[in-house]
VEXDREN-2710 file (C-alpha; in Angstrom, 1 decimal):
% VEXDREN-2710
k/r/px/py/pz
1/UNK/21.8/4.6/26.7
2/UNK/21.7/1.1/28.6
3/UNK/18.8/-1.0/27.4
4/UNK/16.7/-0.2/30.8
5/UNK/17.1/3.1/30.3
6/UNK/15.8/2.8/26.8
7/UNK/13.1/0.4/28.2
8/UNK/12.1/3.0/29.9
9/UNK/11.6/5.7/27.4
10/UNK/9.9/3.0/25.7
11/UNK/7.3/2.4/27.9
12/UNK/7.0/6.3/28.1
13/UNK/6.1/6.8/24.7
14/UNK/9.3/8.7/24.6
15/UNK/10.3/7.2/21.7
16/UNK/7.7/5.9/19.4
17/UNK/7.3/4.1/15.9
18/UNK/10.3/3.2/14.2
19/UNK/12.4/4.7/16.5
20/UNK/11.8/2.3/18.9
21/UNK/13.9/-0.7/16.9
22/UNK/16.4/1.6/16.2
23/UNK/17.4/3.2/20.2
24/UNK/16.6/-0.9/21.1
25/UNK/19.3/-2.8/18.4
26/UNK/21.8/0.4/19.1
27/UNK/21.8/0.0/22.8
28/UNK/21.4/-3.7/22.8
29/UNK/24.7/-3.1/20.6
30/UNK/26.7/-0.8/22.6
31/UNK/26.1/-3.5/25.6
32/UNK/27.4/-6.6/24.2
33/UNK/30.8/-4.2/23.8
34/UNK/31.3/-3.9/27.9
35/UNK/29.5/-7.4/28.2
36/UNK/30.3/-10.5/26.7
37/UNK/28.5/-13.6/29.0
38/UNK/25.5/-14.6/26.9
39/UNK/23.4/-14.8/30.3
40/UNK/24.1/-10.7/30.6
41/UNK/23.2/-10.3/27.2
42/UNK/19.8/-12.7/27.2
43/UNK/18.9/-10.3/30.1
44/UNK/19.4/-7.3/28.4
45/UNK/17.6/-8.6/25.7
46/UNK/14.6/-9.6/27.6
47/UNK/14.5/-6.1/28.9
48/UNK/14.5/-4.6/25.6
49/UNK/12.9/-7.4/24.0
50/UNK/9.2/-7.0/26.7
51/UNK/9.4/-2.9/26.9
52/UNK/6.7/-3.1/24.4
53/UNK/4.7/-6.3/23.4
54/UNK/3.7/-4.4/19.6
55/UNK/7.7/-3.9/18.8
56/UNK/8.2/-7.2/16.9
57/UNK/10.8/-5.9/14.4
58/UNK/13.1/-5.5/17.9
59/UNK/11.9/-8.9/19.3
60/UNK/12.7/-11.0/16.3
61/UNK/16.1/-9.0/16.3
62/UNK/17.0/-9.7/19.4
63/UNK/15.8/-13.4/19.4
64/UNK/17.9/-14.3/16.1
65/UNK/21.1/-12.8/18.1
66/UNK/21.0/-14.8/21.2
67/UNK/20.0/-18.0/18.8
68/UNK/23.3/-17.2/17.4
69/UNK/25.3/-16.2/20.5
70/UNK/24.4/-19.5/22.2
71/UNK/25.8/-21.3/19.4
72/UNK/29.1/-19.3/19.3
73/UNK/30.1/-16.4/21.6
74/UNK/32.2/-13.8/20.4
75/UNK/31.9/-9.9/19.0
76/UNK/31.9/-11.1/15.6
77/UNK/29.4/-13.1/15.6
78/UNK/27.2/-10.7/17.8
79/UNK/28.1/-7.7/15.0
80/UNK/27.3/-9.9/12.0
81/UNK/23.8/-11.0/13.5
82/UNK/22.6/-7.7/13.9
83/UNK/23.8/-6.6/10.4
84/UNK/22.6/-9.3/8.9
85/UNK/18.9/-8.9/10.3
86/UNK/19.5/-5.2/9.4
87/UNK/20.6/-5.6/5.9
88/UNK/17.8/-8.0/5.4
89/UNK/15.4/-5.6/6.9
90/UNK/16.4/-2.8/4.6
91/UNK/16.5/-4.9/1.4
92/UNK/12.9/-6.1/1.9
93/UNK/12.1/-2.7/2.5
94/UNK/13.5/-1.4/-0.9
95/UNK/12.0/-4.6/-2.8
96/UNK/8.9/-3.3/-1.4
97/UNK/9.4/0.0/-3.1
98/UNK/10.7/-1.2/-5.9
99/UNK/7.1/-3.4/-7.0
100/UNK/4.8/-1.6/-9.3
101/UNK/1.9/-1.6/-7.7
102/UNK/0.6/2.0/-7.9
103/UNK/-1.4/2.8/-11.1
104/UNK/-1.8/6.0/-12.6
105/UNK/-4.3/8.3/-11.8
106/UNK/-5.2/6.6/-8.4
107/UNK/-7.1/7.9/-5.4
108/UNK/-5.4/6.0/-2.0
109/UNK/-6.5/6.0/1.1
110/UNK/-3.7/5.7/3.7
111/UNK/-3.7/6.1/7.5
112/UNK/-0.9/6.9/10.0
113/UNK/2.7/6.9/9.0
114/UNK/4.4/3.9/7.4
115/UNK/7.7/4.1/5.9
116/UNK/7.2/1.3/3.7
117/UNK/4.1/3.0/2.3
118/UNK/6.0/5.8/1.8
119/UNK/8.4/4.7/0.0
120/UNK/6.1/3.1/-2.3
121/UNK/4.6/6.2/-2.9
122/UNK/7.9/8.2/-3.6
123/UNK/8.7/5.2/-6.0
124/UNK/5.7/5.6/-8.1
125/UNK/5.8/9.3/-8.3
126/UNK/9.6/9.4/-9.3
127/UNK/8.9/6.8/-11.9
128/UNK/6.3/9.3/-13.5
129/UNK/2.9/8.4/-12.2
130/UNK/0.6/11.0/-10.8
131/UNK/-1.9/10.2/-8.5
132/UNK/-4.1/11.3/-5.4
133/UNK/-3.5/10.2/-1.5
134/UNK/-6.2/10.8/0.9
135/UNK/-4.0/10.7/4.3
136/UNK/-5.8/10.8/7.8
137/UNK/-4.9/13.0/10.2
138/UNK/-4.2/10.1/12.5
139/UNK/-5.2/11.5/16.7
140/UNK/-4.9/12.0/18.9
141/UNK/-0.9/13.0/18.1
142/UNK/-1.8/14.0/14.1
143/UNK/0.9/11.5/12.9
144/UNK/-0.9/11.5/9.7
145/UNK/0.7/15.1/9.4
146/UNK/4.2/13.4/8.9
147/UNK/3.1/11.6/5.9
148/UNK/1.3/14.3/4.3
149/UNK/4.6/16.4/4.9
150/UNK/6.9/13.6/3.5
151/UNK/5.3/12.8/0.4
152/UNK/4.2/16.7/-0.7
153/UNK/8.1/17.4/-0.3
154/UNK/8.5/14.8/-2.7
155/UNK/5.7/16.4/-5.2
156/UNK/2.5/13.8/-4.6
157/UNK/-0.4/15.8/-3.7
158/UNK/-2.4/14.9/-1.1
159/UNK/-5.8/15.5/0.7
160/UNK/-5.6/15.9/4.5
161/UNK/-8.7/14.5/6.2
162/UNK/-9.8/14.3/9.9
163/UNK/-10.0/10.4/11.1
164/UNK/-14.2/11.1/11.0
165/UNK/-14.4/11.6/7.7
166/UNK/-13.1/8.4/6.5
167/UNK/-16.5/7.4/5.3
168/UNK/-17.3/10.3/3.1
169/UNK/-13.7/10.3/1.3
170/UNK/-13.2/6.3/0.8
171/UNK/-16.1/6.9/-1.5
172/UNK/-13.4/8.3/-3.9
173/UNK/-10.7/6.3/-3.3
174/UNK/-9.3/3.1/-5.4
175/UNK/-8.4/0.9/-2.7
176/UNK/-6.5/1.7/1.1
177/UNK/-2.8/1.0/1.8
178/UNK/-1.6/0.8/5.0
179/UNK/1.6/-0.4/7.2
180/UNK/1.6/-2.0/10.2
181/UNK/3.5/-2.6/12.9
182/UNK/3.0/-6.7/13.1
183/UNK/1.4/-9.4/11.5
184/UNK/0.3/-12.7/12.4
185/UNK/-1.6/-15.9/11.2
186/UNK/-4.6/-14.3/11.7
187/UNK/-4.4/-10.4/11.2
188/UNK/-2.0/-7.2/11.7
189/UNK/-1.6/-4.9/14.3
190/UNK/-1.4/-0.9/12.8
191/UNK/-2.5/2.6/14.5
192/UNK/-5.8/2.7/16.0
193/UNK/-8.1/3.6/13.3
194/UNK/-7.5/1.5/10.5
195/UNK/-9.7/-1.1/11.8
196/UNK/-12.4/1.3/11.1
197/UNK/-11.3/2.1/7.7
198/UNK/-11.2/-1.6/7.0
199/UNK/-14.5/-2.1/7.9
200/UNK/-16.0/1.1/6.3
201/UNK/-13.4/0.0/3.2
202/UNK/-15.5/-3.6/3.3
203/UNK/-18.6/-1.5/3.5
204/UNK/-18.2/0.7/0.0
205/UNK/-16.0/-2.2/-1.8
206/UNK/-12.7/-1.0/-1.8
207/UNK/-9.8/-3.2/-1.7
208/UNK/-7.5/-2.8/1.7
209/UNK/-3.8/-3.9/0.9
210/UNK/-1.1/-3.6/3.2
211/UNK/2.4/-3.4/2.8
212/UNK/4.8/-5.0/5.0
213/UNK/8.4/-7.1/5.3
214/UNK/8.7/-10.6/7.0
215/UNK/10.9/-8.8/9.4
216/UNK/7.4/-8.2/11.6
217/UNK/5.9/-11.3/11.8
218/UNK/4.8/-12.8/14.9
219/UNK/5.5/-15.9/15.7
220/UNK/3.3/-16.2/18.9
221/UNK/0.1/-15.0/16.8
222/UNK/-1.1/-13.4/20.2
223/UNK/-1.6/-9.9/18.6
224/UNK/-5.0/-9.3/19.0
225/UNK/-4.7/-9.6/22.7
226/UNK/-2.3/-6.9/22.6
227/UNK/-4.1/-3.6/24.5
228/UNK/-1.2/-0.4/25.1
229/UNK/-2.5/2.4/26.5
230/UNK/-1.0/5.5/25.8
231/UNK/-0.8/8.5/28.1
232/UNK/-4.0/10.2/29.0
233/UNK/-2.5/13.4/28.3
234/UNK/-2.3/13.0/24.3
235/UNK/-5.9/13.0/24.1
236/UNK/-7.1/15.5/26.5
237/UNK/-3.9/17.4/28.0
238/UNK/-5.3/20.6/29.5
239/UNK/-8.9/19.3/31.2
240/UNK/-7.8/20.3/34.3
241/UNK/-5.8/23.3/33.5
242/UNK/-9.1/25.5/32.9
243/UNK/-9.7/27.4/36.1
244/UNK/-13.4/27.9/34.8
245/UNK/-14.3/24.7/34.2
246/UNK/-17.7/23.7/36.0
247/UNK/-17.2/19.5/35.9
248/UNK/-13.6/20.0/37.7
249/UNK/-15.3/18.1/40.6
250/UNK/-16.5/15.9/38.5
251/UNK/-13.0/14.7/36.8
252/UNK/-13.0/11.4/38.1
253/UNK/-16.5/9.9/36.4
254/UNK/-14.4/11.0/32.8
255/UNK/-12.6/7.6/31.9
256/UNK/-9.7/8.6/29.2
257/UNK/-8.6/5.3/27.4
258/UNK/-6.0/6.5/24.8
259/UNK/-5.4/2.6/23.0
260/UNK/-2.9/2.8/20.6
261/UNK/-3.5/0.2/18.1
262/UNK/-6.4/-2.0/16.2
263/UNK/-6.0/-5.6/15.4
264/UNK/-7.2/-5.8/11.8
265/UNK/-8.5/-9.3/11.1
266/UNK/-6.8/-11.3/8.0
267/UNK/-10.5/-11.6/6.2
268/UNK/-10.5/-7.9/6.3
269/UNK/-7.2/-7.9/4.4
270/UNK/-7.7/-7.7/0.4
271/UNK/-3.8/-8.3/-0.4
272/UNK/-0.6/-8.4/1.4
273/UNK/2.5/-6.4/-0.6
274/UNK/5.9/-8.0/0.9
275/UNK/9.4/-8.3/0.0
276/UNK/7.9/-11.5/-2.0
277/UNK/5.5/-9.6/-4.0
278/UNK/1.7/-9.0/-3.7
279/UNK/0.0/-12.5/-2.8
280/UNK/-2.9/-13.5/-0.9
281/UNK/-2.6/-13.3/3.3
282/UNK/-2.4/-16.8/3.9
283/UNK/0.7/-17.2/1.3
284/UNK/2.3/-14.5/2.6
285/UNK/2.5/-16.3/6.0
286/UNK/3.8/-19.0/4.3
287/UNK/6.5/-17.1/2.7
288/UNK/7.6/-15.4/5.8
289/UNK/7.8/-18.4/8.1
290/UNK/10.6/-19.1/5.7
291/UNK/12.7/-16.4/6.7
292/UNK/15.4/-17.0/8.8
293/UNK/14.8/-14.8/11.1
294/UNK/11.1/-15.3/11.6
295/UNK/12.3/-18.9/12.4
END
């Protein structure tokens, strides 16, 4: 697909989560092969690059590509950018993995689906630990049922809880590890919903890591002005369907807002667990601003 097309889905929720970075890089890809002036490529990149102001993994891609194109232009060096960024990507991912974090016996809270998270989870359990994960169901389109799907394939059992009963199950739980889909100077951006297991996590003690590569830092720091709306639809689909419905003339004074993620404030943040180990927020920052393509 050409990058507006993709753009478009985009902005449809079409394609969601890490799908998004991956339909982006390819098709920012397969243009540079029928177009090789950097100014056509910097404006396919923009398009791609502001289809969706939460999908910094495709932003920082796409910026470290043209930083390199303007210095030399040719296929080589457009092919080895993006393999580069990808190769890194995927290593920090597996370092993450790889850290032994996890202790036996442990109740976790997670929320939402993170691949990172998962693969820390399937790390521990192949290296012999047993422990409990209490996953979220994740609305209003149950995402949470992914990861509880993943991970029981791969033998970790797992309580399945409605996004309500945070508060009564964090009670049991060791600590809560999450993803997220960016991180700033001053917090991360995740699903909606784990702001309010942060703050209910504060409330009963419980230590809130979160595990994430440098690969999704922003540089701008302007995530907690981010507000995407979903579609309406996700959340209440078939209102107007029912024939029998009474407040049918009434639709209009129901407001739907369907946000799609929480800005989770660095103070709320116990740990950060990165391709440079588990350290305190403010060093992980510090760490990542040295990456060269969080430059």
């Amino acid at each position: 697909m050409l990058p507006n097309e993709v753009a478009q889905k985009i902005k449809n929720y079409d394609i969601q989560g890490s799908e998004i970075s991956r339909y982006a890089i390819e098709s920012f890809k397969n243009f540079y092969k029928t177009h090789s002036s950097v100014k056509d490529i910097e404006k396919a990149g923009k398009i791609l690059y502001f289809a969706m102001k939460s999908e910094v993994v495709t932003q920082n891609c796409i910026k470290s590509v043209i930083k390199n194109l303007k210095k030399q232009n040719s296929g080589d060096i457009f092919n080895k950018s993006i393999d580069e960024f990808l190769k890194y990507k995927g290593g920090a991912e597996k370092k993450i993995s790889e850290i032994d974090f996890i202790p036996q016996d442990a109740k976790i809270l997670t929320h939402c689906y993170s691949k990172t998270v998962i693969g820390m989870l399937k790390s521990a359990k192949n290296s012999g630990k047993n422990f409990t994960v209490i996953n979220t169901e994740t609305r209003p389109n149950f995402t949470g049922r992914m990861t509880s799907d993943e991970i029981s394939m791969s033998g970790i059992k797992n309580i399945h809880i409605t996004d309500s009963a945070v508060a009564h199950f964090i009670r049991d739980a060791h600590f809560v590890l999450v993803g997220c889909d960016a991180i700033d100077e001053y917090g991360i951006l995740n699903k909606i919903g784990t702001l309010n297991i942060a703050i209910i996590a504060k409330f009963y003690n419980k230590p809130v890591y979160v595990a994430v590569s440098s690969v999704k830092l922003d540089k701008e720091n302007k995530l907690s002005e981010i507000k995407e709306l979903r579609k309406k639809e996700e959340m209440w689909g078939d209102r107007n369907l029912n024939k029998n419905n009474k407040n049918l003339n009434n639709k209009n004074l129901i407001e739907i807002e369907n946000i799609a993620y929480d800005f989770v404030a660095q103070k709320l943040i116990s740990k950060v667990i990165s391709e440079f180990g588990i350290l305190n927020f403010d060093e992980t920052i510090d760490k990542f601003k040295g990456v060269q393509f969080c430059e």
